[in-house]
N, C-alpha and C positions, 0 to 999 in steps of 0.2 A: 504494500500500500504506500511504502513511502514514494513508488515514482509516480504516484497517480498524485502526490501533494508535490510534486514538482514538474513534472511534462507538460509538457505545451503540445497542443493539438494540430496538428497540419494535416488539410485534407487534400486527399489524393487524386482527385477526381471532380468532375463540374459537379457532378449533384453531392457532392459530399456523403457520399456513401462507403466510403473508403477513408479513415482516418488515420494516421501514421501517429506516433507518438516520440516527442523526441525528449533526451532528459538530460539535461545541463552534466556536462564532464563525460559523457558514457556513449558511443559510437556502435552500434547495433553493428551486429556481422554481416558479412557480407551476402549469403544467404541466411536467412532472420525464420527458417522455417521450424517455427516453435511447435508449442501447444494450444488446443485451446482450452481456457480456464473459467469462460463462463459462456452458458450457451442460455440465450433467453429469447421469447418474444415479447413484441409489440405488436398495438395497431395502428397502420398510417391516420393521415387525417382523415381518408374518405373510410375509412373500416377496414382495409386489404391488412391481412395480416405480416409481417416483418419477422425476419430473423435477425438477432444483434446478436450478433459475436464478437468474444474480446481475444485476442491473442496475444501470448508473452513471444520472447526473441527466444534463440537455442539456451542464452544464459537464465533463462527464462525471467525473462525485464519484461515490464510491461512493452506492446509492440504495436499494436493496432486493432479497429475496432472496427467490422464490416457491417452493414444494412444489407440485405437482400428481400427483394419483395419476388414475390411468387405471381402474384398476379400479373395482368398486363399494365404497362404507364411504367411512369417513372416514380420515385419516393417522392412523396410532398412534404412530409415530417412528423416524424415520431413521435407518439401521444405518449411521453416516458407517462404517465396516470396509468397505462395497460403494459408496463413491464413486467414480465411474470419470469422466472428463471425454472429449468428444467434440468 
């Protein structure tokens, strides 16, 4: 938890579905293919359900945080009030 009280957020992507996380002193490896350590959903604005996934790096740092919608369209934004973890 302490890089989640120090990382800065950079999105990777136009709709910001893709969030990288960077953390003052500490350079992510060059392949970053960690774990992932929280699998939850939401629901967009219109009701289309989301998958939020959080990923750490191989050292396992925190790494990145993905949106996936299943339905058709693009994300409009996460109603975090219907985050549920699973």
């Amino acid at each position: 938890m302490a890089d989640l009280a120090q990382a800065t957020a950079l999105p990777m992507n136009d709709d910001d579905t893709i969030i990288r996380f960077e953390i003052p002193g500490y350079q992510h490896p060059p392949k970053s293919g960690g774990r992932v350590i929280a699998d939850s959903r939401a629901k967009d604005q219109d009701g289309a359900y989301l998958d939020v996934i959080l990923f750490t790096d191989e050292n396992d740092r925190l790494y990145e945080l993905e949106i996936v919608r299943f339905e058709e369209g693009k994300v409009i934004g996460p109603d975090w009030n219907t985050l549920t973890f699973y």
